[in-house]
Structure formats: structure tokens, C-alpha cells
C-alpha atoms as an extended CHARMM CRD file, in Angstrom:
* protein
*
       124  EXT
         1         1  UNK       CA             89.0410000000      106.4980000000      119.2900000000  PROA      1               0.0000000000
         2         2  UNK       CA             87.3960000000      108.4400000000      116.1830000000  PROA      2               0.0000000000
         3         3  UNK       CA             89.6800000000      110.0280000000      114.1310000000  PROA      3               0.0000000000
         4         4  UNK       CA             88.5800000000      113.5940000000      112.7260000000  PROA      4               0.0000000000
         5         5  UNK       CA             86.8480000000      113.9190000000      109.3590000000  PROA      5               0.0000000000
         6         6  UNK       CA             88.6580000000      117.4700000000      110.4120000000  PROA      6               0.0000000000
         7         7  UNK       CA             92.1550000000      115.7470000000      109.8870000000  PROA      7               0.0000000000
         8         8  UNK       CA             92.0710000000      115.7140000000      106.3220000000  PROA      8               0.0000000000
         9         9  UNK       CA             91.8460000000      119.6050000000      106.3440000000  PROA      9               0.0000000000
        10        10  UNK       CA             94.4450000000      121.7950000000      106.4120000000  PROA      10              0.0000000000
        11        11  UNK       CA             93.7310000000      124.5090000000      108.8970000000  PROA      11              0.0000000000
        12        12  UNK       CA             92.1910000000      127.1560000000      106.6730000000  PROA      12              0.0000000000
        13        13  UNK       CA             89.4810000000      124.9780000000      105.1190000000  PROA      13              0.0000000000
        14        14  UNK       CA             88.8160000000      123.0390000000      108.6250000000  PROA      14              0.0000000000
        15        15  UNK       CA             88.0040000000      126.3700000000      110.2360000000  PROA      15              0.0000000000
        16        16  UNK       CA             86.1500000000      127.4850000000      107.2750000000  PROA      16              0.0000000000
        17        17  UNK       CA             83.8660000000      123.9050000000      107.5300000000  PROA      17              0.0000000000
        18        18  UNK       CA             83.9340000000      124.5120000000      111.4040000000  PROA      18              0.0000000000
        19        19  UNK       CA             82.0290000000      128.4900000000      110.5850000000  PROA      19              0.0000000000
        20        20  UNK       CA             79.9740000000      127.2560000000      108.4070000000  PROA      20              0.0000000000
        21        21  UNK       CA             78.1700000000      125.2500000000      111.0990000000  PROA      21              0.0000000000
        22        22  UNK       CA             75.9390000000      126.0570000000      114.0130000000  PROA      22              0.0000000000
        23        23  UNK       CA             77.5230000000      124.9630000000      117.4970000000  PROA      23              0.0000000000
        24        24  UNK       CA             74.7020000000      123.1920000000      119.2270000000  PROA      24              0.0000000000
        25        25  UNK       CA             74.5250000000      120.9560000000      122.8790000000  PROA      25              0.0000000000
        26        26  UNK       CA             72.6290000000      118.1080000000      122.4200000000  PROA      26              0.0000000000
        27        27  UNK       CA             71.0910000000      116.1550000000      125.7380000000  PROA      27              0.0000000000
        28        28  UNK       CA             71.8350000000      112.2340000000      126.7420000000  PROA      28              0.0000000000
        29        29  UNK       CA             69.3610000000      110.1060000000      125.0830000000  PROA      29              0.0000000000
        30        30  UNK       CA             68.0430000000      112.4210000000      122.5470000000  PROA      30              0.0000000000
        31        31  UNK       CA             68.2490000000      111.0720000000      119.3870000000  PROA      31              0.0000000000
        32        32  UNK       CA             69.2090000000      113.5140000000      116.4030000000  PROA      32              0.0000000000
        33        33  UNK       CA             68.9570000000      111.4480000000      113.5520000000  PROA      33              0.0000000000
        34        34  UNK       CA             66.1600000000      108.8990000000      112.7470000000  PROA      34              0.0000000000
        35        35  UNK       CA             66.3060000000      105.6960000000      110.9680000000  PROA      35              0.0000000000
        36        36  UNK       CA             64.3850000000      105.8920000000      107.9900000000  PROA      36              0.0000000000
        37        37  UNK       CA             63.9730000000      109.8340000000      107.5890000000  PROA      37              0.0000000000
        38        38  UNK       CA             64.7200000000      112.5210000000      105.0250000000  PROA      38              0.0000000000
        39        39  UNK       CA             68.3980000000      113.4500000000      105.1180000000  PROA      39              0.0000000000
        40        40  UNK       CA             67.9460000000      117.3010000000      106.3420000000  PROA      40              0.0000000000
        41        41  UNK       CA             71.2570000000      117.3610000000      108.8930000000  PROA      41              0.0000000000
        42        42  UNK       CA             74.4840000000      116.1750000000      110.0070000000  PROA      42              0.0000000000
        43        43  UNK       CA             76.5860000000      116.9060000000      113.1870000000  PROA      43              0.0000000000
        44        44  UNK       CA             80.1360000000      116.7100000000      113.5380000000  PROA      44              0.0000000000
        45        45  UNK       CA             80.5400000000      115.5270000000      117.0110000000  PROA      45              0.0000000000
        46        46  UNK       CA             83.2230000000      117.9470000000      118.8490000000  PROA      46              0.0000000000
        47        47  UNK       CA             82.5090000000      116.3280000000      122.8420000000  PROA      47              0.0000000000
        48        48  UNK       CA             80.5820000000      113.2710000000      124.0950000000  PROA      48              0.0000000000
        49        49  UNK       CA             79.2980000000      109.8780000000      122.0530000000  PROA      49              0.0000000000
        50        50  UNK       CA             76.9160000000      108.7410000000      120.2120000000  PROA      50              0.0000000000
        51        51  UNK       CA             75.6190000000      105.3140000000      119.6690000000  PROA      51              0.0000000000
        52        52  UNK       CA             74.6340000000      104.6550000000      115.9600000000  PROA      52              0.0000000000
        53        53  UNK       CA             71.3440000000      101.8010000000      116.0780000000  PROA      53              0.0000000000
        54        54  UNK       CA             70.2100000000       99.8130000000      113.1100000000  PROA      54              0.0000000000
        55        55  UNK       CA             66.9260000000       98.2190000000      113.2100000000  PROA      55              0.0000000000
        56        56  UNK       CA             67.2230000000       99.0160000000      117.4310000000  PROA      56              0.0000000000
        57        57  UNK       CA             70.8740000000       97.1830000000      117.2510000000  PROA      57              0.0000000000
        58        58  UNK       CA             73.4390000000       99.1660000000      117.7240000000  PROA      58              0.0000000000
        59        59  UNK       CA             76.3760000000       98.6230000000      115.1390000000  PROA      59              0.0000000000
        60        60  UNK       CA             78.5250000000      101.5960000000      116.1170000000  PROA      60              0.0000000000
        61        61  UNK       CA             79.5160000000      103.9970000000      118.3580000000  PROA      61              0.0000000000
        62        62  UNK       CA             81.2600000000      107.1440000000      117.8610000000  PROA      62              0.0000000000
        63        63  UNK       CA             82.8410000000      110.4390000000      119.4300000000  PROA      63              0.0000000000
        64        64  UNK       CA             84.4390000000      113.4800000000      118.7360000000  PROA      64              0.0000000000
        65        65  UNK       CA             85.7180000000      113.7340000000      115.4130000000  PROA      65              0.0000000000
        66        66  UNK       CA             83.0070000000      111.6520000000      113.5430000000  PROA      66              0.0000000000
        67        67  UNK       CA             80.4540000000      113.2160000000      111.4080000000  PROA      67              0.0000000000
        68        68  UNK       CA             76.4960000000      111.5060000000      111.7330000000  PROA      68              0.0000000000
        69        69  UNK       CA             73.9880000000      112.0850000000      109.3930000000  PROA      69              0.0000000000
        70        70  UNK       CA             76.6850000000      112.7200000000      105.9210000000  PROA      70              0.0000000000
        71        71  UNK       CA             75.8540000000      109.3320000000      104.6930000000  PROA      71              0.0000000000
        72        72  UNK       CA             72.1400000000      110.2270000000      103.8020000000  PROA      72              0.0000000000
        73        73  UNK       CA             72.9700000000      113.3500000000      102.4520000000  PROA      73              0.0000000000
        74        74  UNK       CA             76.0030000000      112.3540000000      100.7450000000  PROA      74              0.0000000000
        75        75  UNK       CA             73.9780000000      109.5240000000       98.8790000000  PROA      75              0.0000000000
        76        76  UNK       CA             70.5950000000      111.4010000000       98.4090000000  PROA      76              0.0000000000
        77        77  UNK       CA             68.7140000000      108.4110000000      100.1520000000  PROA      77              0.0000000000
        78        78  UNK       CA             66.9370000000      107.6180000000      103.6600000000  PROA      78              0.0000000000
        79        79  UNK       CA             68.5790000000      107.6620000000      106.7410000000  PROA      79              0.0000000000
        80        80  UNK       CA             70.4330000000      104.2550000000      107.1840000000  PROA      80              0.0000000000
        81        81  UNK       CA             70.7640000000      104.1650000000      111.1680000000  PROA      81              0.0000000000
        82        82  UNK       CA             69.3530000000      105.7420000000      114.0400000000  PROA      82              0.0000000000
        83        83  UNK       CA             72.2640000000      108.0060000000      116.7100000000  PROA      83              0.0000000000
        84        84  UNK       CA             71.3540000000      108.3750000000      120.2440000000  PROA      84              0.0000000000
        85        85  UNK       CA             73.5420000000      110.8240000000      122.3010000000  PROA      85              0.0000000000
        86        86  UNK       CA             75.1380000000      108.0550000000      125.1410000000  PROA      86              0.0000000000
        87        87  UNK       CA             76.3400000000      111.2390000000      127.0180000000  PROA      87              0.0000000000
        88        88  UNK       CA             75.7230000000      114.8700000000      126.7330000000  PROA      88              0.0000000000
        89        89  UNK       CA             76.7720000000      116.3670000000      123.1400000000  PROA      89              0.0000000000
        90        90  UNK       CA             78.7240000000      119.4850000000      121.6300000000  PROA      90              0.0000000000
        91        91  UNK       CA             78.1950000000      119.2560000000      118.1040000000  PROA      91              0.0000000000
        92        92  UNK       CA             78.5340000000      121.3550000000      115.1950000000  PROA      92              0.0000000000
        93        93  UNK       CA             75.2350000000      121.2680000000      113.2590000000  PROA      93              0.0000000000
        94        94  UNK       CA             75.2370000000      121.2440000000      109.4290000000  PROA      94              0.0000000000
        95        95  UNK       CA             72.2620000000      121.5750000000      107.2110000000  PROA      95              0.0000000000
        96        96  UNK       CA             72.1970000000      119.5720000000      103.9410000000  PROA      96              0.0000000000
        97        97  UNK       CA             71.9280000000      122.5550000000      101.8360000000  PROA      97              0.0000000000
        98        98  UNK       CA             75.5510000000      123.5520000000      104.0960000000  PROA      98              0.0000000000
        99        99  UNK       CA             77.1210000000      120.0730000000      103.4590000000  PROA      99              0.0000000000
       100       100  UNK       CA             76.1580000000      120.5140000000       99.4080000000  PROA      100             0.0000000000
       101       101  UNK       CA             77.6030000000      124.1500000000      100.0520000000  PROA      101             0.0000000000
       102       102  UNK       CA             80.8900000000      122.7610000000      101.7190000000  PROA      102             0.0000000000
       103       103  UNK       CA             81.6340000000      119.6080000000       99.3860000000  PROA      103             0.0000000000
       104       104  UNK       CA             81.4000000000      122.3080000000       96.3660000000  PROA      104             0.0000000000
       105       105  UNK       CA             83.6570000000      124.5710000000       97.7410000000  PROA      105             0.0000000000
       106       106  UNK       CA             86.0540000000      122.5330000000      100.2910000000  PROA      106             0.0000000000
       107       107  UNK       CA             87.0910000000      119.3140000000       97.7030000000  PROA      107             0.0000000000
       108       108  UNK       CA             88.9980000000      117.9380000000      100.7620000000  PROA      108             0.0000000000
       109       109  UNK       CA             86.4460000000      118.3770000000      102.7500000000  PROA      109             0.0000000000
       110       110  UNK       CA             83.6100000000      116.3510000000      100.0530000000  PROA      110             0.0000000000
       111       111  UNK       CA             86.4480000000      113.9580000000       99.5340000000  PROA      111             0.0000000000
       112       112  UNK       CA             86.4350000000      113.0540000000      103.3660000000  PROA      112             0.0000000000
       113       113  UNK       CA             82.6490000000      112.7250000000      103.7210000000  PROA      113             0.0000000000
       114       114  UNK       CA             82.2040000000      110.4760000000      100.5730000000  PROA      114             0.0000000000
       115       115  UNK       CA             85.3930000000      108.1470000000      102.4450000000  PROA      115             0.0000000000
       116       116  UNK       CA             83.1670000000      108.2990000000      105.8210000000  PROA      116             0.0000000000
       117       117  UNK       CA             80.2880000000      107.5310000000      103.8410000000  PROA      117             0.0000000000
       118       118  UNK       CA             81.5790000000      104.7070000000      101.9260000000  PROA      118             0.0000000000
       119       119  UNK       CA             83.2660000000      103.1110000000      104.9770000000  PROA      119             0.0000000000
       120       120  UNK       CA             79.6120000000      103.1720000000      107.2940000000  PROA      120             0.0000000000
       121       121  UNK       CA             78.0690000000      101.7550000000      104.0000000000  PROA      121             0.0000000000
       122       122  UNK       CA             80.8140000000       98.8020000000      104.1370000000  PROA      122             0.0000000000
       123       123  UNK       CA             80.7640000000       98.3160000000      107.6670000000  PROA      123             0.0000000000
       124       124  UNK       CA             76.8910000000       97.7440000000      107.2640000000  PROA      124             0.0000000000
């Protein structure tokens, strides 16, 4: 099972990272992040599961908890991976200029996205 980017939190600062986003549902087989494109989002998955493709392969796949789309932002490059929803999606939707907002302000919060980060960028 995923374990929460949310766990690092205390409660204050997950609920503040939880209002800063946009609650969203997101359908089966619709694919919110693109290999190969700008980094302009990131979801924190709060229901369903994703399946994160490299190349068409998939190398991962992920549920609630887990944060797609970070790794781009987090490392100012191109999307790494392609995420197709494997079952309908409730997600909390992030823009980049949020994420930069929320690692600024919420340390623990841009400590636990650079460790997610890191960790897809090893397991690649």
C-alpha cells in the first residue's frame, strides 16, 4: 500500500497542504500527466490508482497517499513517466506555482516531496 506524503505532516500543516489544493474526480483511463511535458501539476491521490508508464511500460503503480506529477516540478525538468487513472480518481489537484507556494511555506511538506522525488528518480 502507498504510504501518505500526508504522514510526514503534523495535522495543522497537512490540512493547510490539503486547502491549498483543488479537489478534483478524475475518470478511468484518463491520463493526467504526460510523459515528456512541461511540469504544470501534481495530484495527491486521496481514492482509486494510478498506473505510472515509462516509455508505454508501466514501472509503478500507486494509490491514495502518493503524490504524481512532484517529480517534474520538484526538479524543474520534463515529465519523466506517463499516470493513467486504473480506476476512477479523487485527487487533490496542485498547480506548480501551489507546490513552489507550499515547499516555501510547509518545510515538512518540501522535505517530503524532494524524498518522493528522489526515491521515483532511484527506482527509475
Amino acid at each position: 500500500m502507498t504510504e501518505s506524503i500526508l504522514d510526514a505532516l503534523d495535522p495543522a500543516d497537512a490540512q493547510r497542504v490539503l486547502a491549498a489544493g483543488r479537489a478534483l474526480t478524475v475518470p478511468q483511463g484518463w491520463s493526467p500527466i504526460a510523459e515528456s511535458t512541461p511540469a504544470d501539476k501534481a495530484y495527491l491521490i486521496t481514492e482509486g490508482e494510478v498506473s505510472v508508464r515509462k516509455g508505454g511500460v508501466e514501472v509503478a503503480t500507486l494509490g491514495p497517499g502518493a503524490v504524481v506529477g512532484e517529480a517534474a516540478i520538484v526538479n524543474r525538468t520534463l515529465r519523466s513517466a506517463t499516470v493513467v487513472a486504473l480506476t476512477p480518481l479523487r485527487v487533490v489537484h496542485f498547480t506548480s506555482e501551489t507546490i513552489e507556494e507550499l515547499v516555501d511555506q510547509v518545510p515538512a511538506f518540501g522535505a517530503a516531496l524532494r524524498a518522493a522525488a528522489a526515491g521515483r528518480l532511484g527506482g527509475s
